[in-house]
Each structure stands twice: as C-alpha cells, then as structure tokens.
NUBAZA-597823 format. One record per residue (C-alpha): x, y, z. Coordinates in steps of 0.001 Angstrom, whole numbers, plus 500000, padded with zeros to 6 digits. Each point is the difference from the previous one (the first is absolute). Example, Ala and Ser with C-alpha at 12.3 -4.5 7.8 and 13.67 -1.06 7.14 Angstrom:
BEGIN
512300495500507800501370503440499340
This chain:
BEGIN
962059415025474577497449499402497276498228502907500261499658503495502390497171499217502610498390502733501506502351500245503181503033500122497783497919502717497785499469502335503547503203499449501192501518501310496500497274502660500406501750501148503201503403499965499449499444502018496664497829502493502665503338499772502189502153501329496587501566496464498977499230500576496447503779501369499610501643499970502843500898497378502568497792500636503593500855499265502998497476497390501336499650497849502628497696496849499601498273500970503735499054503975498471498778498035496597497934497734501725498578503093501719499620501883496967497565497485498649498562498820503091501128496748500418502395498000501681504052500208500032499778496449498868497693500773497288501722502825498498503463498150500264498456497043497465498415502501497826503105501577499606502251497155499594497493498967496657499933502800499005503754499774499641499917496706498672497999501072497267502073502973499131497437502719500798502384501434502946503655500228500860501294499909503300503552501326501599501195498508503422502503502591501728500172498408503750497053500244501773498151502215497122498312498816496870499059502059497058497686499358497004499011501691497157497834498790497298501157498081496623499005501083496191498116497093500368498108501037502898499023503109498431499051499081497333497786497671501435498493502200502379499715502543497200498304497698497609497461498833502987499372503687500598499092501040496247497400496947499878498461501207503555499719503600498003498216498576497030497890497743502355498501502791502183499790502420497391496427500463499073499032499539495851500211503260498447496067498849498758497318497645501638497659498444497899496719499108501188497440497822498819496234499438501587496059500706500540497886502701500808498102499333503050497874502565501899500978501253503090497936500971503246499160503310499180503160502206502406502235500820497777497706502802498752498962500776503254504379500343501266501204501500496908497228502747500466501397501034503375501788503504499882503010498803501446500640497955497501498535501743496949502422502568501058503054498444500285499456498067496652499483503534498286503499501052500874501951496699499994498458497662497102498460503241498032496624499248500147496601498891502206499214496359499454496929499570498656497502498188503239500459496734500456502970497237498672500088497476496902500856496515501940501721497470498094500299496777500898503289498579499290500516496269498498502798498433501274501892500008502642503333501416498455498344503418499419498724500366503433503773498997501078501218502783497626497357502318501528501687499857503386502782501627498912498509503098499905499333499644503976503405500864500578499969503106497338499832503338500802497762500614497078498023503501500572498446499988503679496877501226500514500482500756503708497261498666502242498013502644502257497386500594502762496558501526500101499840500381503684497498497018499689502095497377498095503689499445498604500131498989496382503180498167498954502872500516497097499821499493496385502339499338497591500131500701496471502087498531497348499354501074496204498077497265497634498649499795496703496750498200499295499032499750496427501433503027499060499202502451502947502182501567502239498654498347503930501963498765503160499865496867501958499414500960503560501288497994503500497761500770502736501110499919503495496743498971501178498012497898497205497101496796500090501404498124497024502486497672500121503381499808497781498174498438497075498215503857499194501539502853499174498415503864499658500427502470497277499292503721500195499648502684497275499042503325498988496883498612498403497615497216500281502203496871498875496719497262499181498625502575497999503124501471498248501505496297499191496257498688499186500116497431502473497557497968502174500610497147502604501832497348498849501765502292497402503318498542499261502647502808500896503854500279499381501850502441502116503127501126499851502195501420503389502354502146500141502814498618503019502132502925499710499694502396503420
C-alpha cells in the first residue's frame, strides 16, 4: 500500500477509539464494518491493507481475530493528527490590508442602542464610539483568513429584544490599527459582503488615525479567544 487513504485513516481512527494502541482487541470484521458504517466486505479489505502495509497486526485463535495497531501505524496516525492540529489552528495574528469605504450610515445608529452600549461597557471596557470604520479588504486570502473568526468565540455581544424588534450578536476580537487599541467585529446580521470588515473603538477612528475614504489602512487581528 503506497499510501494511507482516508478509509484506512478512519478505520485506524477506530480501532485506536476501541484501545488497540497497546493491546490486542477482540474484533470481528462484521462489528468493524459497523463501527464505521460500511459494509463487512469493506471493512475486511481495509483491514487486510492495512496489514499488508504494516499499520496493524492481526491474531487468529479459531473463530476469533484480534488486532492491535503497529509502531508504524501510530506513528502515522500520530503524525497525520499533529498536521490536522497545526492546520485548524487559527494564526496567533491576522494581518489585514485594504480601503476605507463609507458605510450606510447603521452602525452609529446599532452601536447607540442601550443594549448594546451596555454590554460593551462591561465586556470590551468601553462604549464604541457611533458608527464603524469599514475596510475593504484586497484579496481574497484575507477575507478567507477573516472567516476564521466565524467559528471563534471571541467576546459576544449577546443579541436582544425591544418588544418591537430583535437585534442580533456581535463579536469582538481585539485589533490594532495604526497604533490604537480597536476590535474587528462579526455581525450576525450585516449588508456587506465578506470583502468588508467593521472596526469599533472608544473614539472616533477617521478622525483619530487622520483618515478619509480611500485611506490606505493596515490592521492587525488578534485570533486568540
């Protein structure tokens, strides 16, 4: 076997879930194929490559066969394991690169409302000043590293009702633009599409940065949660 496909790669993932890592186990090729929700056929042929390429071991006692995983499975399956970890861990820093286009006026409007304004006073330690600095973003790659973020916790800014309306979630995640302290926020409602992203701060960010549309702008995110 040339290399580990990705049947051979769940069907080491089970038996290591089943305690093969050390010991033999007790396995027949009918509860294996069950285990990974396929057929008995299936699982017998993964199996039987997987011994043929000295990832597993099996013992025949009678009717019962054991297994138990090689060195050289393990290791395998350990090195696959440490590149999935270094894959889906977010960069410790994003670095962002684009324009400063208006925006349609809400933000000030939203991060006015009191159930926000609250919330940010207690969780990010201040009340953003009305309204959000959009960026937008020049390449594709950055908006790709945005979306990482979508799955962060970041800080939440719950969402909330008025009796009249429900306003949606906000998260925050710390940045730096040109020196002063700001967070990117991910809306759970929002007009713009993945090629803007919103800052928020304490103060008014055109005026503190001296910018103006079309300002080039370099901004610096935080992935940590």
């Amino acid at each position: 076997m040339a290399e580990l496909k990705i049947q051979h790669i769940l069907t080491l993932s089970y038996l290591l879930s089943k305690g093969a890592r050390r010991n033999f186990v007790s396995m027949s090729t009918a509860s294996l194929g069950s285990g990974l929700k396929k057929s008995q056929q299936a699982a017998s042929r993964h199996l039987l490559e997987l011994e043929q390429g000295g990832f597993v071991e099996r013992r025949v006692t009678g009717r019962t066969t054991s297994v138990r995983i090689t060195q050289q499975g393990y290791s395998e399956i350990s090195r696959l394991y440490s590149e999935l970890q270094k894959g889906l861990k977010p960069s410790p820093r994003v670095e962002l690169e684009g324009t400063l286009v208006s925006g349609m006026g809400e933000g000030a409007y939203y991060m006015a409302l009191d159930g926000y304004t609250r919330q940010f006073r207690s969780k990010v330690g201040y009340v953003p000043f009305p309204g959000t600095l959009n960026v937008r973003l020049d390449k594709r790659e950055q908006r790709e590293a945005v979306r990482q973020f979508e799955g962060m916790p970041g800080t939440r800014i719950d969402g909330f009702s008025d009796g009249k309306r429900t306003y949606g979630w906000v998260k925050c995640f710390d940045a730096e633009m040109k020196g002063i302290a700001c967070h990117l926020i991910m809306l759970e409602r929002t007009h713009h599409d993945d090629s803007i992203v919103e800052l928020i701060a304490g103060v008014c960010l055109r005026d503190a940065a001296s910018l103006e549309d079309g300002s080039r702008v370099r901004i610096a995110v935080s992935a940590d949660p």
